[in-house]
Each structure stands twice: as C-alpha cells, then as structure tokens.
N, C-alpha and C positions, 0 to 999 in steps of 0.2 A: 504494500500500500504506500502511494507518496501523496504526501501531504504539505499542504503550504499553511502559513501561519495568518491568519485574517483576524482584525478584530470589527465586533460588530456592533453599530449603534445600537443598541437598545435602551430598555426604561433604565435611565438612570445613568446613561454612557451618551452623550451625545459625541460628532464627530470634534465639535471644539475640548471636549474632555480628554476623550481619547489621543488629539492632536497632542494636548501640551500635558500631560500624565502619560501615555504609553509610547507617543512617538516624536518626546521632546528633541531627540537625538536625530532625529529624519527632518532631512529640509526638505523634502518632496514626497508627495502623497498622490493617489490617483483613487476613486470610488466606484462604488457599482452600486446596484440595488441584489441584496436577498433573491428576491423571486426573480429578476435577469439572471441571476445564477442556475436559480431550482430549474427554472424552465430551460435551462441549455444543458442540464443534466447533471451538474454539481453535488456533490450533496456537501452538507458542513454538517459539522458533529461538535457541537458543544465540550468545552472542557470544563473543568472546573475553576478556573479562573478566569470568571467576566471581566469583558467581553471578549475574551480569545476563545476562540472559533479554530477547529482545523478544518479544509477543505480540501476533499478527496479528488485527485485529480485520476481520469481513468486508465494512465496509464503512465509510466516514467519515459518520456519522451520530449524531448525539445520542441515537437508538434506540439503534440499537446498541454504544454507549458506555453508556448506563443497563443493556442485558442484560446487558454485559458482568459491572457491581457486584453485581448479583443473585446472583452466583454466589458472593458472600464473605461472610463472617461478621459479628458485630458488629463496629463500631469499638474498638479499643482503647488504651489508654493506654501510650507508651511508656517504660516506664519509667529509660531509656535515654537519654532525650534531654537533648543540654547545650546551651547558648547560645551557646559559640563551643568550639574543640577549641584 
C-alpha cells in the first residue's frame, strides 16, 4: 500500500489552522476538495491524529503519483510560513 500524507479541513481544523500549526515550515501549498478525490477513486483513511488523513494511492507509480496532483489546484503561497517556531 502507498500512501501520501494529507491533512484535512475539518470541524475544528480550518485551512488557515492547518496552514500556520501543521504546515508552518511549507511556503507552498496547493488544495482539493474531499469528494474531487472520492469520486476519482481515492480513498483516505483517517489517522488518529487530526486532521492527518493518509491517502491510498492505487498503485506505486510515478503515473499514478502525477494523476494523483491533477486533481488540485494552483500552487499557492503560504502565507503562514516561519523559519523556525
């Protein structure tokens, strides 16, 4: 199984939390939506640490690693990010 590391907006985790709490070290970020995923066949599996999410990719492939990014938006700027916490 390959898996890639996602976190996901939920109650309580919006993306400006996640941005400067989980991905203060990332100057760049890119989104999707949930169900854009489900419906292209994805599945994500909840961990026990919200809001990270693994997502099952179907197969260990650099195709399938490229389909995967197709599914997200532009790159964007975090404006979030610090150099050390």
């Amino acid at each position: 199984m390959i898996a890639i590391s996602v976190d996901v907006a939920i109650e309580g985790w919006s993306i400006e939390r996640i941005l400067r709490e989980r991905m203060w070290s990332r100057s760049r970020y890119a989104t999707t939506t949930v169900g854009q995923l489900r419906s292209a066949g994805y599945e994500l599996v909840a961990t026990s640490s919200a809001p990270h999410y693994s997502l099952i990719l179907p197969e260990p492939s650099e195709a399938a690693a490229a389909s995967f990014l197709e599914h997200f938006g532009p790159t964007l700027i975090n404006d979030f990010k610090q150099r050390k916490r």
